[in-house]
C-alpha positions in Angstrom: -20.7 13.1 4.5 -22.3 13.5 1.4 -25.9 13.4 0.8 -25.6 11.6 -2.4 -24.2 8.1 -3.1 -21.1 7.8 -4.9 -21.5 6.7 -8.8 -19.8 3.3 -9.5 -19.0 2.4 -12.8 -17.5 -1.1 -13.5 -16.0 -0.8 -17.5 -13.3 1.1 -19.0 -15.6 2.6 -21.4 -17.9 4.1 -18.7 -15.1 5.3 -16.4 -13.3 7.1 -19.7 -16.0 8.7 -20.3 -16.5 10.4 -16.4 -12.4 11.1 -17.0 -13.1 12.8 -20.1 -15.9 14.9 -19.0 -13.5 15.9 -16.2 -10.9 16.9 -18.7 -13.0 18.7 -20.6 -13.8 21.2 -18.4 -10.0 21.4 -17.3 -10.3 19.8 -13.5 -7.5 17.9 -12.5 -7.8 14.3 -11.7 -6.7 12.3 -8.4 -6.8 8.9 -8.2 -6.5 6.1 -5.5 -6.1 2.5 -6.1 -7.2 0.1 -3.1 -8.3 -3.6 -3.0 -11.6 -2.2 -1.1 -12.7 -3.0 2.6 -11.8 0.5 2.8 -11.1 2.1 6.5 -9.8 5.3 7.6 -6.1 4.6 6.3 -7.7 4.6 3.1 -10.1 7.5 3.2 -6.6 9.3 4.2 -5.4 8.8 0.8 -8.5 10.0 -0.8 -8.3 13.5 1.6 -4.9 13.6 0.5 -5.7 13.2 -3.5 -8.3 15.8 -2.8 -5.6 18.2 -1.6 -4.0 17.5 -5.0 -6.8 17.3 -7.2 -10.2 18.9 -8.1 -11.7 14.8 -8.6 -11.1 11.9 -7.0 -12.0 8.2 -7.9 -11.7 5.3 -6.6 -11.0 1.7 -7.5 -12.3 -1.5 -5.7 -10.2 -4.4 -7.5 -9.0 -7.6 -5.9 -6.4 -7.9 -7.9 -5.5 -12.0 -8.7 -2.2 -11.5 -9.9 -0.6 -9.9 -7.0 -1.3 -13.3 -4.5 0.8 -16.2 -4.7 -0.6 -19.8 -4.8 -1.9 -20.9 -0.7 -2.5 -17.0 -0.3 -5.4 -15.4 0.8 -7.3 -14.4 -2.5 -10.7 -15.8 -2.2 -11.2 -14.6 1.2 -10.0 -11.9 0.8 -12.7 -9.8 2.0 -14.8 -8.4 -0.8 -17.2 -5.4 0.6 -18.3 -3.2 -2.0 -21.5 -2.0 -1.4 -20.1 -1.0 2.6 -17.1 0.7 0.2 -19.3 2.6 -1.5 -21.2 4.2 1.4 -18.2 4.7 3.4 -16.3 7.1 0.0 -19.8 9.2 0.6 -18.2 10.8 3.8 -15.2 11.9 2.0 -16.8 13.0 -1.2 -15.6 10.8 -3.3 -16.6 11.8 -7.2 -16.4 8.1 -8.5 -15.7 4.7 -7.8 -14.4 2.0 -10.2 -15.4 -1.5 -9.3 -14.1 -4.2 -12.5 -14.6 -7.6 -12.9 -11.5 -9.8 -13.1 -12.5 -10.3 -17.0 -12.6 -6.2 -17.6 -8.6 -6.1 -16.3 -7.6 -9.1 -17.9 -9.9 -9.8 -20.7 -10.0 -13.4 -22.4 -6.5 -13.8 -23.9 -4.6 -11.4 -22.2 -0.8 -12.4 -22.7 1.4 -9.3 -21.1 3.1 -9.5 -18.3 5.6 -6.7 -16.5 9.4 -7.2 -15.3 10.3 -5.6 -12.4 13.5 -4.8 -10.7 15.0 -1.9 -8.6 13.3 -1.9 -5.2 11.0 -5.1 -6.1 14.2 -7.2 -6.3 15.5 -6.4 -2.8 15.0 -9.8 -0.4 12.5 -8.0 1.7 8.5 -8.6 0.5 10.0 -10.1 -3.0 11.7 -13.2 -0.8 8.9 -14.6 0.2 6.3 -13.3 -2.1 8.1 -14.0 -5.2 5.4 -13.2 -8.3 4.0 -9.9 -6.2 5.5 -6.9 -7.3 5.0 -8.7 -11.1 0.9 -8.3 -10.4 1.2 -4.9 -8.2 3.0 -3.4 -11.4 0.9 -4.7 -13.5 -2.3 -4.1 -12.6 -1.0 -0.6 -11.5 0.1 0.3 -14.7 -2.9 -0.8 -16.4 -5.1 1.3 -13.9 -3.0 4.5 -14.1 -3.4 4.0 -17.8 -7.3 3.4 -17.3 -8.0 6.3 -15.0 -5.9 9.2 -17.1 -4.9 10.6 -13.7 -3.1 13.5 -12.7 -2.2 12.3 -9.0 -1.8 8.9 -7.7 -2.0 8.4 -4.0 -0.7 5.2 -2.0 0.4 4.2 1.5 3.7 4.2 3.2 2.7 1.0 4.6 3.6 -0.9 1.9 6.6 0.9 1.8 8.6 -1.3 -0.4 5.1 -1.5 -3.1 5.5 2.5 -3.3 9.0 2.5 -4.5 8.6 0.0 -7.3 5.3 1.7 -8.0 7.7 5.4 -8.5 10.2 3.1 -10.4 7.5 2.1 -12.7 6.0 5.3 -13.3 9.3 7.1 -14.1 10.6 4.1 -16.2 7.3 3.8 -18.4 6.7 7.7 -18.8 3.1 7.2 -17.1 1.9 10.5 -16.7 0.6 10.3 -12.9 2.3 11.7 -10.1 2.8 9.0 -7.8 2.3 10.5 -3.7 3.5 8.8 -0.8 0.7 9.3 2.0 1.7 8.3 5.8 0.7 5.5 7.8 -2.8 5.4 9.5 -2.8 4.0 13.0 -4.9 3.0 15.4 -4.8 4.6 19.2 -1.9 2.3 19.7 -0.3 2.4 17.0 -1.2 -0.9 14.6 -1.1 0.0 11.3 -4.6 0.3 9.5 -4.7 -2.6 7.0 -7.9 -4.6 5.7 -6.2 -8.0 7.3 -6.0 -6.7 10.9 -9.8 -8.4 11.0 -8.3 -11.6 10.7 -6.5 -11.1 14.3 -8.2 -12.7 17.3 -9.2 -10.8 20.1 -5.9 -11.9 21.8 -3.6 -11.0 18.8 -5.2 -7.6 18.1 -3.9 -7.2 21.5 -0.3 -8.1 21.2 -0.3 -6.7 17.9 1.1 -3.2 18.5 4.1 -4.5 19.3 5.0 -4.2 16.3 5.4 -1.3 15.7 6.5 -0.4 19.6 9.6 -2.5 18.5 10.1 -0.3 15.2 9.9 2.9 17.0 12.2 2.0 19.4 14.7 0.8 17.2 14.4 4.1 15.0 15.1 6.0 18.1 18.0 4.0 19.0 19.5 4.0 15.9 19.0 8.0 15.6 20.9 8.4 18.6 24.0 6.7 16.9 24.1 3.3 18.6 25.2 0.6 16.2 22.5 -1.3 13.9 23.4 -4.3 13.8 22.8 -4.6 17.4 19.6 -2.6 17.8 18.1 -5.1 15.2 19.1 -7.6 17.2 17.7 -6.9 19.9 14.5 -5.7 18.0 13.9 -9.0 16.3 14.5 -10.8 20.2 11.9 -8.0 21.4 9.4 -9.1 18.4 10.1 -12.8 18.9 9.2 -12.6 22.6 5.5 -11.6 21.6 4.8 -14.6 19.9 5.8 -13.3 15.9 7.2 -15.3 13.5 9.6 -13.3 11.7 9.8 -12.8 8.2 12.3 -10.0 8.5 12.9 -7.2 10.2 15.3 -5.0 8.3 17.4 -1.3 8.1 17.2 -0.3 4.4 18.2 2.5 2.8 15.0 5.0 2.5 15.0 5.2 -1.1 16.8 2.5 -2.7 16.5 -0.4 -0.4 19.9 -1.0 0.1 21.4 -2.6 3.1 22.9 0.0 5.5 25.3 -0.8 7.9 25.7 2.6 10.0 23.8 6.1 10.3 25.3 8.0 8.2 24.6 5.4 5.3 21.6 7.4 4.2 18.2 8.4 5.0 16.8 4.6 7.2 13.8 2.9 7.1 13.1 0.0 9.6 10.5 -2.3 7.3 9.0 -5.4 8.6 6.9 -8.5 8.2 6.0 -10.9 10.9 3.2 -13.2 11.2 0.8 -13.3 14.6 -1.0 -16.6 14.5 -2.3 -16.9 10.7 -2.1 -13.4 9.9 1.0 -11.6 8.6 1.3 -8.0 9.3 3.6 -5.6 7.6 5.1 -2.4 8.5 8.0 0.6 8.8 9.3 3.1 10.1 11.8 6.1 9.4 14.8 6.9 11.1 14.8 10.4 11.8 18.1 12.7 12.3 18.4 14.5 15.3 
């Protein structure tokens, strides 16, 4: 951990001019994006941008336009000052903290179509406006932050395909990484919502992913999809989720798949335990 607290700056002026500084002396930048109340699965994805890159910022930015009407926006939990303290033990160089009014300034009047992956009836189905926000307030960071790298999570496996669509199709200059899921000891994805469970639903909460990794195998070892989803979404149901879906895509495009040899798989998921909806996936490996 590093002796020194991480600088924060909270305008686009002030973090252009750390970028520039950088660029002056020819380092290359990494950059991660979060929504803060930071945990390990994030502090993966700055270690991996450091990998990739001689600096590394930060952002901390609830974004508004991602979160559909009767979502969880103003609870969202908001943590800074604990974010801040907890990028000093991976060395962070900067963190970039806007207000709502820096992002979208009085008058702001742009908005960004999406399609490809974001138009697949997985997350889009029953978040309809969210990959509109995630793309656009993605594209106005990358183009904020000058970056070299950009580092996101697998966990929001269908978010980092329309993110790589949107890089490629507006020539941003990042490269946009895919790091893998954190988990905890048994196996529940990291995610800053997971506080929300109760003691009893942090319990049954691994299922989850038991169920995906089970199905992965099964499907791996040839026996038909149609059934081992089946009996996945019983296996899910039994626990007490309420199933959003629970779906065999193809890895890179989102299409359905009906057998194996369709195409690299990912299992992806959303299911909600009690009030709190959990999200997460899985690859199919070949044997």
């Amino acid at each position: 951990m590093s002796a020194f607290p991480v600088p924060t700056v909270h305008t686009l002026a002030e973090l252009r001019e750390r970028v520039a500084q950088w660029r002056a002396r020819g380092e290359r930048v990494g950059f991660v994006p979060t929504m803060g109340a930071l945990h390990a699965g994030h502090l993966s994805l700055v270690e991996e941008a450091r990998r990739r890159a001689r600096r590394v910022m930060v952002s901390v930015f609830v974004n508004p336009t991602q979160f559909s009407a009767g979502e969880d926006f103003e609870r969202y939990p908001r943590t800074l000052a604990a974010d801040v303290e907890t990028l000093a033990r991976v060395d962070a160089d900067l963190c970039y903290a806007p207000a709502v009014e820096e992002i979208y300034p009085p008058g702001f009047a742009t908005s960004v179509a999406v399609g490809g992956p974001a138009i697949a009836d997985l997350e889009d189905h029953f978040r309809p406006t969210h990959f509109a926000g995630v793309a656009l307030v993605v594209a106005k960071l990358l183009n904020q932050a000058d970056c070299d790298v950009a580092v996101f999570g697998e966990k929001d496996y269908q978010q980092l395909l329309v993110i790589r669509r949107l890089a490629r199709d507006l020539d941003l200059r990042a490269e946009i990484v895919g790091a893998p899921t954190l988990r905890e000891d048994d196996g529940l994805a990291m995610s800053s919502r997971n506080i929300y469970l109760s003691k009893e639903e942090r319990r049954i909460a691994p299922a989850l992913h038991r169920a995906l990794t089970d199905a992965a195998r099964l499907i791996a070892e040839g026996e038909p999809i149609g059934h081992v989803m089946a009996q996945a979404r019983e296996q899910i149901a039994a626990k007490g989720f309420v199933i959003d879906y629970l779906e065999a895509r193809h890895a890179e495009t989102l299409a359905r798949v009906a057998r194996r040899q369709d195409g690299p798989i990912r299992l992806l998921v959303a299911a909600k335990l009690g009030a709190t909806r959990l999200i997460d996936n899985v690859a199919v490996e070949t044997l």
